[in-house]
C-alpha positions, 0 to 999 in steps of 0.5 A: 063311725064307719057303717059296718061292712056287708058280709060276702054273699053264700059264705057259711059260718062255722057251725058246732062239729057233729050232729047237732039236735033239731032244737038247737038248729035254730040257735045261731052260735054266739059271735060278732061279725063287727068285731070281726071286721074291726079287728082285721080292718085296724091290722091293716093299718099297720104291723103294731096292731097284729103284734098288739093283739096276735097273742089274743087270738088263733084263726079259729076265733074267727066266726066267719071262714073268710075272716079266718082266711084274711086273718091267716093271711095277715099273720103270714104277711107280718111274718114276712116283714111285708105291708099288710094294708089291703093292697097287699092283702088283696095281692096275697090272696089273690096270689092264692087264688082266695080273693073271690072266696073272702068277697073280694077286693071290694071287701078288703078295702071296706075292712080298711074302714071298718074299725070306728077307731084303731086304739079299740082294737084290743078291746074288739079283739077281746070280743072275738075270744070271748064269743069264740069261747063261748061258741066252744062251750056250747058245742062241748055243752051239745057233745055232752048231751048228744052222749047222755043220749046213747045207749048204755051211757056211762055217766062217769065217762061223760063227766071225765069227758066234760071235765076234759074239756073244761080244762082245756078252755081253762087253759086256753084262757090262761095261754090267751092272756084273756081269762079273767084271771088274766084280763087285767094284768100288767107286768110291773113296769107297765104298771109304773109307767103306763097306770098314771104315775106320770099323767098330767092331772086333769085339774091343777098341777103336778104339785097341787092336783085336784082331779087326778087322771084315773082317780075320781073327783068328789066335791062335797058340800051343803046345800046351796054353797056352790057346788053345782057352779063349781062342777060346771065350770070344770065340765065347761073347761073339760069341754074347751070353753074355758081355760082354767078354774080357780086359776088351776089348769084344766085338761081337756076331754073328748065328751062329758056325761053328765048324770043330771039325776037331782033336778035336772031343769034346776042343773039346766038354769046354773048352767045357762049362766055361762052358755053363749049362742057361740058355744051351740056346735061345741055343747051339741058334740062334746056334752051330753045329759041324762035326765032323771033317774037311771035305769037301775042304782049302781050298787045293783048294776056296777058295769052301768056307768061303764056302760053308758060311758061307752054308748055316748063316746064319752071320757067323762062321766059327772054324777049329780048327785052321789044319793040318786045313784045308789040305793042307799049310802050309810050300808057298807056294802052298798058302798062297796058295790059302788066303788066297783062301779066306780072302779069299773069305769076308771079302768075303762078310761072314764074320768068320774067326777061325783057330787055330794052332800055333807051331814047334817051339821052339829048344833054345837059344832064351830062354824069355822072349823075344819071339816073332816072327811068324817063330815061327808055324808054315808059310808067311809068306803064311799071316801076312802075310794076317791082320789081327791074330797074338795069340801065346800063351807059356807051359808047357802045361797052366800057369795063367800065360801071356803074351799077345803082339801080333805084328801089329795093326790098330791099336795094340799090345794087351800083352804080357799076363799072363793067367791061366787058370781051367781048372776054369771056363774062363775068362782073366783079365788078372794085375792085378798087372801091369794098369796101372791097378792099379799107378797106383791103388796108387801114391799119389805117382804114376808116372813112364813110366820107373816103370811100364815098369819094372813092366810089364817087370819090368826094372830098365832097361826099352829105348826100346820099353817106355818109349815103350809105357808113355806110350802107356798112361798117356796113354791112362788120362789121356784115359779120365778114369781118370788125371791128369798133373802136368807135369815140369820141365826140368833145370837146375842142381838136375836136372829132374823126370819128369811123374808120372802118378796115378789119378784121385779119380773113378777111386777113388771109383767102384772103392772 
């Protein structure tokens, strides 16, 4: 990140106009200069930049006068169609008789590199408005004052003077785009295109996702059966040290979070598993931990995970676990403060991943039963806000575990077998129930109803688990990986099922 710029030497800042009272003299008004100085150093590199943010700002947001020269001065070069990186800024003031009231060449130059990233500059723009409207009320709040204090004030002048005043900061704001009314709104095809409809998953495919970019990410479970191992292959992956998990694609990130709330040292040891002394410069500049509780639950300060995203430089923040984030889960209204919290952060950017625990199981539930998301533990908001409940079920400490998808952004990953290498750290899908796997071992071919059959271990699998083994072996056909030899109707001789086989170029490339 580049160090802030100094400012030009006996430049004053602009003050409240009229008389100001002595006990206010020692207030500085609320500004920014690092705002400032990001926000004309990133329009110096290029006239999107001043057509992105111009709509945002007018030359008196400007704290600083010199700033608001310099920005005057952009705004006329793109209006000129000419280059507004400093050389030209520099010639134009110059041209003016300006340069050495702004600080110079030197100075221009060192806005250039300023900005710590040039895709932030609306944001740092929105600092400048924001602390330009707050210097606007305090001298509006000064003026008000300042006229209680003369004789024979008249009390409804002043507040229909207030009142003015206020409406035209309303209005402002609402011209500006940068109200809360308007902060976050989107025309509808910016909406459509550009909020995550055409976004590559962050974890699976298009078909089959299980971390949506801009959806939260819940894995839940029993103590024991994995969790933490599944989680920190996907941090891993997210980090570069792995390709895929579950033989599921993974993006990757520029930096994960990771809020190591419940017993950190225990989180320590699952994660040493799979760190080799190679992966130190990556683990040193891509992962960073928080240990032990958080300064205060999410519930109570919803702008916090947002916040320490963007205090790390992070685009990825993992909770672990749900429980020690909030202050208690089974309050609806807790619930609520948390999916803003959650929601807070996602609109910034931040991919969230949470870790979470199930109820208490039922003495008279079946062990082999699907779970429902009714089995997560605490209040339905907390669900009902994620993208995508991955359900662990299985003994703890055990090898062998089901993966479930209880709800999805597309379609349904599962159930899988998994299998946990807990001396390594590592999950695996049990291949004896992959698939591909029974195709490529059937040579005579598979009807839906034979591999529902496989995959449920059931001797009359229902409608659900025949229709999802079609999906799957349509799947593979259009994949390339399997070919389909239509059926034919019944008759008098009875019909035969399509009969579904792995593909010649399938098995040559695996044998």
């Amino acid at each position: 990140m580049a160090q802030p710029t100094a400012q030009p030497p006996e430049i004053p800042s602009r003050q409240a106009a009229g008389p100001v009272p002595t006990s206010d003299l020692t207030l500085q008004p609320p500004h920014d200069a690092d705002a400032e100085q990001a926000v004309l150093g990133a329009c110096m590199h290029g006239p999107a930049v001043i057509d992105e943010i111009r709509p945002m700002l007018v030359a008196a947001d400007f704290y600083r006068p010199h700033h608001e020269t310099i920005w005057r001065a952009l705004l006329a070069l793109r209006g000129e169609d000419k280059p507004t990186d400093p050389i030209a800024v520099s010639h134009y003031l110059t041209c003016r008789g300006d340069i050495n009231r702004v600080g110079g060449v030197a100075y221009i130059h060192q806005l250039y590199c300023a900005p710590p990233s040039v895709s932030g500059t609306a944001y740092y723009a929105g600092i400048v408005s924001r602390t330009a409207a707050l210097r606007r009320l305090r001298e509006h709040s000064i003026r008000a004052v300042q006229r209680t204090q003369e004789p024979g004030a008249d009390p409804d002048e002043i507040r229909s003077a207030i009142e003015a005043d206020l409406g035209t900061e309303r209005e402002r704001a609402l011209a500006s785009g940068t109200g809360r009314l308007s902060r976050h709104i989107a025309d509808g095809w910016r909406f459509v295109t550009e909020a995550g409809a055409d976004k590559e998953p962050l974890w699976g495919t298009r078909e089959k996702t299980a971390w949506a970019s801009g959806e939260s990410l819940m894995i839940v479970g029993a103590p024991g059966v994995g969790k933490t191992t599944l989680a920190h292959q996907v941090i891993l992956a997210r980090i570069g040290l792995q390709d895929t998990v579950l033989d599921m694609p993974v993006a990757p990130s520029k930096r994960v979070l990771y809020l190591a709330m419940d017993r950190p040292q225990q989180i320590a040891r699952a994660m040493f598993r799979r760190i080799q002394p190679e992966h130190e410069t990556i683990l040193r500049e891509r992962l960073v931990v928080w240990q032990g509780p958080l300064p205060a639950t999410l519930d109570k300060e919803p702008d916090l995970l947002a916040d320490l995203a963007a205090a790390h430089g992070a685009d990825t923040i993992v909770i672990d676990s749900l429980k020690d984030a909030v202050s208690t889960l089974v309050d609806d209204a807790l619930a609520v403060a948390f999916q803003n919290a959650r929601m807070r952060a996602l609109r910034n950017g931040v991919e969230v991943m949470e870790l979470h625990h199930q109820r208490k199981a039922l003495a008279d539930a079946p062990k082999d039963q699907r779970p429902a998301l009714d089995r997560v533990y605490g209040s339905t908001w907390i669900t009902s806000g994620a993208g995508s409940v991955l359900f662990l079920t299985g003994e703890a400490g055990d090898p062998a575990v089901t993966l479930h998808h209880l709800k999805m952004p597309t379609g349904e990953i599962g159930p899988l077998q998994l299998i946990h290498d807990h001396a390594r750290g590592t999950t695996t899908v049990d291949p004896a129930l992959d698939p591909v796997t029974i195709l490529r071992a059937s040579p005579n071919g598979l009807s839906v109803r034979d591999l529902a059959k496989a995959l449920t271990r059931q001797a009359a699998p229902d409608r659900a688990a025949v229709e999802k083994a079609r999906r799957s072996l349509d799947q593979l056909v259009e994949a390339g990986l399997a070919t389909k030899t239509q059926g034919t109707a019944g008759g008098s001789g009875g019909g035969q099922q399509a009969l579904y086989r792995a593909s010649a170029r399938h098995i040559a490339a695996i044998g």
